[in-house]
C-alpha positions as CSV (number, residue, x, y, z in Angstrom):
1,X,106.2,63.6,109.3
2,X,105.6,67.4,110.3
3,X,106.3,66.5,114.0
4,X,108.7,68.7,114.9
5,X,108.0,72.0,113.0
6,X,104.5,71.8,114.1
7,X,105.6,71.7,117.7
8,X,108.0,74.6,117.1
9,X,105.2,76.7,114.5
10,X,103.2,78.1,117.9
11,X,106.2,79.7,118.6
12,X,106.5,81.6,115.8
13,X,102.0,80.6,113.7
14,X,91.7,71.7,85.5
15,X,91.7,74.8,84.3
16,X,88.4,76.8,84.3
17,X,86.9,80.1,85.7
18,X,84.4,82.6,84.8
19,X,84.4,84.5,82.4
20,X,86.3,88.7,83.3
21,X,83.8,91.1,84.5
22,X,81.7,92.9,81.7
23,X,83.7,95.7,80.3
24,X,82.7,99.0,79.2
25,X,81.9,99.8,75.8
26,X,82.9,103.4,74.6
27,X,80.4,105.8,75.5
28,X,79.3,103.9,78.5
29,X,80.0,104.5,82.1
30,X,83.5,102.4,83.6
31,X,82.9,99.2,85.2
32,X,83.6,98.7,89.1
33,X,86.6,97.1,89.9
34,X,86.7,94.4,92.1
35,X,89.5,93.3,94.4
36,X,90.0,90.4,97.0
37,X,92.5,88.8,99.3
38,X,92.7,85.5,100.5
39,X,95.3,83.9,102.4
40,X,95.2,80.1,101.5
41,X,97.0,78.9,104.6
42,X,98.7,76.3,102.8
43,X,101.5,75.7,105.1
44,X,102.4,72.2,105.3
45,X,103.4,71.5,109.0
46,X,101.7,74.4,110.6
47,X,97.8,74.2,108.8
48,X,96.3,71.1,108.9
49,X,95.5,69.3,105.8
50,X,97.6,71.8,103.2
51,X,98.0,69.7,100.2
52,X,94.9,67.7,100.3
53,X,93.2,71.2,100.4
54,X,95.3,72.9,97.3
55,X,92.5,71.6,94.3
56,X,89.2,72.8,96.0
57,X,91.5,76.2,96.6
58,X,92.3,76.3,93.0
59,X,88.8,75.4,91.9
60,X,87.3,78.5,94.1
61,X,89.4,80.6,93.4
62,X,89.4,80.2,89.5
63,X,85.3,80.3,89.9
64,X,85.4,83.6,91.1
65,X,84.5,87.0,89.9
66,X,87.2,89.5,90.4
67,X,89.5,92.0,89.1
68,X,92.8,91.9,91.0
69,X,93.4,89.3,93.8
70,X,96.0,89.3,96.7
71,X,96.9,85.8,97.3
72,X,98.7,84.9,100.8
73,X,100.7,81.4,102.1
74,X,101.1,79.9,98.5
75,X,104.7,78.7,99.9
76,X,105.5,76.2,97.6
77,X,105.9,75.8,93.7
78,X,103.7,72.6,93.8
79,X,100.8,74.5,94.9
80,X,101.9,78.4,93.1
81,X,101.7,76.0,89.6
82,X,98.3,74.2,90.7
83,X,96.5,78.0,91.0
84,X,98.3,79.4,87.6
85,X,96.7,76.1,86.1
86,X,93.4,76.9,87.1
87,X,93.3,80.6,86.7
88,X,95.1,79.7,82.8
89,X,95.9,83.9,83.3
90,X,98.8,84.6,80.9
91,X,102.3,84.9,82.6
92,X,102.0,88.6,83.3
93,X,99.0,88.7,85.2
94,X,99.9,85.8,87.8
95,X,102.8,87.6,89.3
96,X,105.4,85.8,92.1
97,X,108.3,87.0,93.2
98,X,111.2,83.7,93.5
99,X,113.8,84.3,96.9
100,X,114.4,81.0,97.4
101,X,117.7,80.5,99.0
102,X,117.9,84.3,100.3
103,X,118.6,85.4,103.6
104,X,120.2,82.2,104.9
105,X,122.4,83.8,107.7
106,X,124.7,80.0,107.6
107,X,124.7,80.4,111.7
108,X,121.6,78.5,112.3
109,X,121.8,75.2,113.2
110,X,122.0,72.6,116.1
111,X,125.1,71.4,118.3
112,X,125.7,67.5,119.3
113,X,122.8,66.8,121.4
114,X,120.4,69.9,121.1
115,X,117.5,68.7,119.4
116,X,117.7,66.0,121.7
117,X,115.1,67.4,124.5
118,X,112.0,68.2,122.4
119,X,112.8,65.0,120.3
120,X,112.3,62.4,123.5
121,X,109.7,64.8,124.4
122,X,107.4,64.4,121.3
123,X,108.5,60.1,121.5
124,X,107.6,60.5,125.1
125,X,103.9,62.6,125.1
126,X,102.7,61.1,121.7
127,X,103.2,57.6,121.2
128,X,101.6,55.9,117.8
129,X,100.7,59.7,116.6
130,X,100.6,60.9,113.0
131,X,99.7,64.4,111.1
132,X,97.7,66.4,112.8
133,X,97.0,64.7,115.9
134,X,100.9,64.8,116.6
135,X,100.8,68.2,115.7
136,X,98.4,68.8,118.5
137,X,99.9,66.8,121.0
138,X,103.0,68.1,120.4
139,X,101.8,71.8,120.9
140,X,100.5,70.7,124.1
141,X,103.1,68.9,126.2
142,X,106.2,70.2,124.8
143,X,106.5,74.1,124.6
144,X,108.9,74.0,127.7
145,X,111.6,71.5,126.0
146,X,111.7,73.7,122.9
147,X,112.1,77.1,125.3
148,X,115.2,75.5,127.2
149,X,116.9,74.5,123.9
150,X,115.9,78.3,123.1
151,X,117.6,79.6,126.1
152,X,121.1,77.6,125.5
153,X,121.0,78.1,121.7
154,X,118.2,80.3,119.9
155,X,119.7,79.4,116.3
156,X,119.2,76.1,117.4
157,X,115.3,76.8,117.3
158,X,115.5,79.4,114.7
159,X,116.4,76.2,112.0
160,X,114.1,73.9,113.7
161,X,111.3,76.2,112.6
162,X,112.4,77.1,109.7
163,X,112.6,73.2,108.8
164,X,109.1,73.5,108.2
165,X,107.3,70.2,106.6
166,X,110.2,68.6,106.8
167,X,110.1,64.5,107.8
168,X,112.1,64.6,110.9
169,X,114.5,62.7,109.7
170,X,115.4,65.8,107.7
171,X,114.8,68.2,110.1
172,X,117.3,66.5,112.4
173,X,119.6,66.1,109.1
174,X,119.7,69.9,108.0
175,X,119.6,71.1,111.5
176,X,122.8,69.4,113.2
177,X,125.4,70.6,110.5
178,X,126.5,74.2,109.2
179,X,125.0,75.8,107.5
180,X,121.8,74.9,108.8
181,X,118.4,77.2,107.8
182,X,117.1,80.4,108.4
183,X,114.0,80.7,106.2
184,X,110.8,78.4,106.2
185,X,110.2,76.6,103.0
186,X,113.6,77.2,101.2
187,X,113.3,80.6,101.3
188,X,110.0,80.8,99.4
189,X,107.4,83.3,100.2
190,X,104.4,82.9,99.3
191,X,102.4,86.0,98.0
192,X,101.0,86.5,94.3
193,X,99.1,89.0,92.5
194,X,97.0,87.9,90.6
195,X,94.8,89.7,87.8
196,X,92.3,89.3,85.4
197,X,93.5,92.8,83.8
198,X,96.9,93.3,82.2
199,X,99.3,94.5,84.9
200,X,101.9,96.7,84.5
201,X,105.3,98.1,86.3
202,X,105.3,95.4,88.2
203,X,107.6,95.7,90.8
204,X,108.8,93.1,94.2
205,X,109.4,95.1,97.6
206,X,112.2,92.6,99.8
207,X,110.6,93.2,103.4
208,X,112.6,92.9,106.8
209,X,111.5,89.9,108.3
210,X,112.0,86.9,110.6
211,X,112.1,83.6,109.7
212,X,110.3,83.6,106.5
213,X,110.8,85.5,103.4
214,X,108.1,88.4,103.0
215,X,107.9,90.1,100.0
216,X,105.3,93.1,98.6
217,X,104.0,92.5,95.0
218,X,103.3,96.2,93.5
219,X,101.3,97.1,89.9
220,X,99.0,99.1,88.3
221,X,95.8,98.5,86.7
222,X,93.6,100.3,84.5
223,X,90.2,98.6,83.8
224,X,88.6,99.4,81.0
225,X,86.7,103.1,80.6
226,X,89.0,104.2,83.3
227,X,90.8,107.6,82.7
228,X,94.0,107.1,84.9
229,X,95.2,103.4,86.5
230,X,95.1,102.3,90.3
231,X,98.2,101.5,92.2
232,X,97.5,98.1,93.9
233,X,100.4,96.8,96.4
234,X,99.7,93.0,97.8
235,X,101.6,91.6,100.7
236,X,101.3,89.4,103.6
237,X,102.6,91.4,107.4
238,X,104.7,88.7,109.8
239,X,102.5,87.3,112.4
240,X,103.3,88.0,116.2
241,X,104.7,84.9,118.0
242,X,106.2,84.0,121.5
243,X,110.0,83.7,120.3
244,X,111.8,87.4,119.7
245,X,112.2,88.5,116.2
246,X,115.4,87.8,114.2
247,X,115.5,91.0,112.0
248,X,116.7,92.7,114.6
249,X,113.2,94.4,115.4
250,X,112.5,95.0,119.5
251,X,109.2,93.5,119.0
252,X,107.0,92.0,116.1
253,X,104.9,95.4,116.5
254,X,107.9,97.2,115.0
255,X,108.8,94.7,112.6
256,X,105.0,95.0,111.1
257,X,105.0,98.3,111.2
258,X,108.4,98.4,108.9
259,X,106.9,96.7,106.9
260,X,103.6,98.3,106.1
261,X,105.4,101.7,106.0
262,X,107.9,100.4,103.4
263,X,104.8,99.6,101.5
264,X,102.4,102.3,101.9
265,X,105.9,104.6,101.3
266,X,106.3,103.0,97.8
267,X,103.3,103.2,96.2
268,X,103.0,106.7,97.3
269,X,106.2,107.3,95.6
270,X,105.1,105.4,92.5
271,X,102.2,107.3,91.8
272,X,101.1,110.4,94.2
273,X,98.4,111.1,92.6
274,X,96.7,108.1,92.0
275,X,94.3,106.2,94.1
276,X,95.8,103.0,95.7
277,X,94.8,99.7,96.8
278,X,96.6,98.0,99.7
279,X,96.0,94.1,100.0
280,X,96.8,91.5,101.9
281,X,96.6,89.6,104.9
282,X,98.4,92.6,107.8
283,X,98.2,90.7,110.5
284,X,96.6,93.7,112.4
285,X,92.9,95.5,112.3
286,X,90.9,98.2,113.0
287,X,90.0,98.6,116.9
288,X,85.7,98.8,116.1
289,X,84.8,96.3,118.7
290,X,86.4,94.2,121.2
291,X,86.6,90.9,119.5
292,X,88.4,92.7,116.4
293,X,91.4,93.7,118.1
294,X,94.5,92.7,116.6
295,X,97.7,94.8,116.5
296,X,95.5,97.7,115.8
297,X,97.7,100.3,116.5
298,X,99.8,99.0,113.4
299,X,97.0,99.2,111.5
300,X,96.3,102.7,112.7
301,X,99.4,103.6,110.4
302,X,97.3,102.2,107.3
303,X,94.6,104.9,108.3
304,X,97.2,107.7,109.3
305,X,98.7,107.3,105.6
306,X,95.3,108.1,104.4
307,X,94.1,104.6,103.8
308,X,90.4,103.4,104.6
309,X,88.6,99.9,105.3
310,X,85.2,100.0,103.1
311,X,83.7,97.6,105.7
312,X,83.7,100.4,107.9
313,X,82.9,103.1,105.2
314,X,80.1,100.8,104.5
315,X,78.8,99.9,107.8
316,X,79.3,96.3,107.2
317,X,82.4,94.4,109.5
318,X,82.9,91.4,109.2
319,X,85.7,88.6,110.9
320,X,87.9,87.3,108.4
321,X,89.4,85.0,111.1
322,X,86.7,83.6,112.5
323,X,85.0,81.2,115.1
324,X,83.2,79.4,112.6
325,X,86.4,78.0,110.7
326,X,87.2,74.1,111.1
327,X,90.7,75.1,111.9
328,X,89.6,77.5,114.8
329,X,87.6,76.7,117.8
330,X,84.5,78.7,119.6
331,X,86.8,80.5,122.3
332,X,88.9,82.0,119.7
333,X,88.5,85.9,119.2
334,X,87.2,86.8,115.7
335,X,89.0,89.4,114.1
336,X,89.8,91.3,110.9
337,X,93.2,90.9,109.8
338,X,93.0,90.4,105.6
339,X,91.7,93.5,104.0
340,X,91.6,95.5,100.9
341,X,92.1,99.2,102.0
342,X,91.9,102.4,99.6
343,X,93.4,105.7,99.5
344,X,92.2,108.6,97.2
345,X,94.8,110.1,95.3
346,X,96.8,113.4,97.5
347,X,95.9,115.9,94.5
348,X,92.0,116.1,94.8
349,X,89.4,116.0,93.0
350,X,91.8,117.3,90.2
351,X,93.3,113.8,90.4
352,X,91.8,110.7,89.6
353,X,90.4,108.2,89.6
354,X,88.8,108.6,92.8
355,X,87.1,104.9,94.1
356,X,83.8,104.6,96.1
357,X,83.5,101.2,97.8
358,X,79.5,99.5,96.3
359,X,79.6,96.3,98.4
360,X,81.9,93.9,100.0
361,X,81.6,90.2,100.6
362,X,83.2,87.6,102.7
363,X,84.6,84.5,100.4
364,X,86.3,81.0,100.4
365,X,84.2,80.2,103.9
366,X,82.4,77.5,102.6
367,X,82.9,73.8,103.6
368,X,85.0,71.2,101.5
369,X,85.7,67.6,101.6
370,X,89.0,66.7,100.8
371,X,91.7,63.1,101.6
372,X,92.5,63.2,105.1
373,X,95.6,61.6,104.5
374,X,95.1,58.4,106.2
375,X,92.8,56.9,103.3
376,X,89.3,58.2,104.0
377,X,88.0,62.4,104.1
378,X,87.3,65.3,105.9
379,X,85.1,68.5,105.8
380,X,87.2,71.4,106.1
381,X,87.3,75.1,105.2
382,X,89.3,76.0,102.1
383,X,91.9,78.0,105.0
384,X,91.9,79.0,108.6
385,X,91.4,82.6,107.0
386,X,88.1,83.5,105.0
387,X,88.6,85.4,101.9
388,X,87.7,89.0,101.4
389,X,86.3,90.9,98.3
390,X,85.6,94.9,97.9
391,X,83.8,96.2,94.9
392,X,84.9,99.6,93.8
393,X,83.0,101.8,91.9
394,X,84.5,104.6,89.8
395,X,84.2,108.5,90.1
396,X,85.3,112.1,90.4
C-alpha cells in the first residue's frame, strides 16, 4: 500500500550483455567512446509499476553497447543488485555510493492527530482502491488536506514523503513517534556509474538536498588507444516541486544550481586539463524550443562552465521526457532534462584528448510487458524517462 506517499510525491515528483565495444589494436586509430544516461524511475510509490519493471530494465540495459553509463532512481538494494547481476561488471566498474541512514534531522515527524486529515481523505475519495489507481485518486482529491497539515506542521509532511513505499500502516507507524524520517528510501540515493572500462579515482560528491539523498559519482576513463583519460561526473539534480526546499535553499532553482556548480567545480579541479563528461538526469535543459523548457537557466550554468549538448552540436534534439511514454499523457510538455554534456579541456589544443560528438541516440523507449500486480500484465515503457546515448569520437 503506497497510498499515502503517492498522494504526498506531487508535492515534492540472468546475467548477459554484449560483448565491450571493439578496441583498438596498436597502430590503429582509438575507438569512440560511448556514453549514456538513463534514469530508471524505479521509485516504488511515486512511478507506477517499479518492481515489476526492474528485470526488463536490467535485461536492456545489460543488452546495450556502451562505454560508461549514468544510471538514475536505482533507490533500493533490491533493484542496485538485480542490474550488477545482469551487467556481471566486476566490483570496480559498477560504482554506488551507500548513505543510508544520513541526514536524518530526528525533528521530523507527526503529532497526536496530524496525519489524520489526508488519512480520512484518501478512505473518503477512494473507496476499494489499490496501486496505482489509489495513487491517482489520491493526487486528485486530496492536495488540500496534505497543504493544511503543511501549514500547522511542515515536518509533519516532510516524513510523510519521505515514507515513501511504505504500507500505510508504516507510514503512520514511523511518522507519529520521534525520530521520525527525513530522507526517502532510508536514506538511499540512487545513482551508479557504471562502466565497461576500468574506472579509476573514483570519488562520491555528498550534494545539498531536500528530502532525498543526492549524491555525484566522479572517475576517469581511458579507453583504449587513448593518450590521456576523460573525467566523467554522473549525478541526478533534485526535481522542482510545490513544497519549499529543506536544505535551506530560497527555491529549488538555487538548490539545483548548488548542485551542478559543486559538480562541474570538482571535476574541473580534478583534472583541468582534461576533457569532461557530465551525466545525468539535471532536471533542467537547454531553452531551443518552447516545449523544451525546463529550468533552463540552470542549465545555462552547464554551458557558461564551458559544457556543450551534442544534440545541439549535432543538429539533432530530441525529448527525453516525452509525450509518447505510458507514464505521461499527450498534454504534457516534452522536454530534455537527461543529457550527457562535454567540455574540452581549458589548455587547448595542447591538451587532450579533445572529443567530437559522431551520433546520438534516444534508448530504453521501447514497450514492455511486465505483472501488473493484481495477477494479469501490462505494456509499459522501461521509465517515465527515455534513455540517452552520445558517441564520442577522439581527436586533437
Amino acid at each position: 500500500m503506497y497510498v499515502l506517499f503517492a498522494l504526498l510525491a506531487l508535492l515534492c515528483g540472468c546475467a548477459f550483455g554484449p560483448p565491450p565495444a571493439a578496441r583498438s589494436a596498436p597502430g590503429m586509430p582509438p575507438a569512440p567512446l560511448t556514453a549514456v544516461t538513463f534514469n530508471i524511475g524505479v521509485a516504488p510509490g511515486s512511478v507506477p509499476l517499479s518492481l515489476e519493471r526492474v528485470p526488463a530494465i536490467a535485461q536492456a540495459i545489460a543488452a546495450t553497447p556502451f562505454d560508461v553509463m549514468c544510471i538514475q532512481e536505482a533507490w533500493l538494494p533490491e533493484t542496485r543488485a538485480a542490474l550488477q547481476s545482469a551487467l556481471a561488471l566486476p566490483p570496480g566498474q559498477f560504482v554506488h555510493f551507500n548513505t543510508a541512514g544520513q541526514n536524518e534531522s530526528g525533528r521530523d515527524w507527526c503529532r497526536a492527530g496530524e496525519v489524520d486529515l489526508p488519512l480520512a481523505c484518501v478512505q473518503s475519495n477512494c473507496p476499494g482502491l489499490s496501486g496505482d489507481a489509489m495513487t491517482a485518486c489520491a493526487k486528485a482529491n486530496c492536495k488540500p488536506q496534505l497543504f493544511l497539515t503543511y501549514a500547522r506542521n511542515p515536518g509533519c509532511v516532510h516524513c510523510l514523503v519521505s515514507s515513501t513505499g511504505l504500507s500505510v500502516p508504516d507510514m503512520v507507524r514511523q511518522c507519529t513517534r520521534p525520530p521520525g524520517s527525513s530522507r526517502i528510501y532510508g536514506g538511499n540515493n540512487g545513482v551508479v556509474l557504471v562502466s565497461r572500462i576500468p574506472l579509476r579515482n573514483v570519488e562520491g560528491v555528498s550534494l545539498p538536498s531536500s528530502l532525498s539523498n543526492r549524491v555525484a559519482v566522479l572517475a576517469s576513463v581511458q579507453p583504449a588507444g587513448w593518450s590521456r583519460s576523460v573525467e566523467v561526473g554522473c549525478m541526478h539534480s533534485s526535481a522542482s516541486a510545490p513544497l519549499p526546499p529543506t536544505s535551506g535553499f530560497i527555491s529549488w532553482h538555487a538548490e539545483k544550481r548548488e548542485q551542478l556548480r559543486m559538480v562541474i567545480d570538482r571535476l574541473e579541479e580534478r583534472a583541468p586539463e582534461s576533457t569532461s563528461l557530465l551525466l545525468g538526469d539535471l532536471n533542467a535543459g537547454p531553452d531551443w524550443l518552447s516545449g523544451h523548457r525546463d529550468s533552463h537557466g540552470v542549465f545555462a550554468m552547464a554551458t557558461v562552465a564551458g559544457y556543450r549538448e551534442p544534440l545541439a552540436a549535432l543538429g539533432m534534439p530530441f525529448c527525453s521526457a516525452c509525450r509518447s511514454s505510458s507514464f505521461r499523457g499527450p498534454t504534457e510538455t516534452e522536454r530534455l532534462i537527461d543529457h550527457v554534456l562535454f567540455r574540452q579541456p581549458r589548455g587547448g589544443r595542447g591538451f587532450g584528448p579533445r572529443l567530437h560528438p559522431l551520433g546520438a541516440t534516444r534508448l530504453f523507449d521501447q514497450v514492455v510487458r511486465v505483472p501488473d500486480g493484481r495477477g494479469g500484465w501490462a505494456d509499459t515503457n522501461l521509465s517515465d524517462h527515455y534513455g540517452v546515448s552520445v558517441t564520442f569520437g577522439f581527436g586533437r
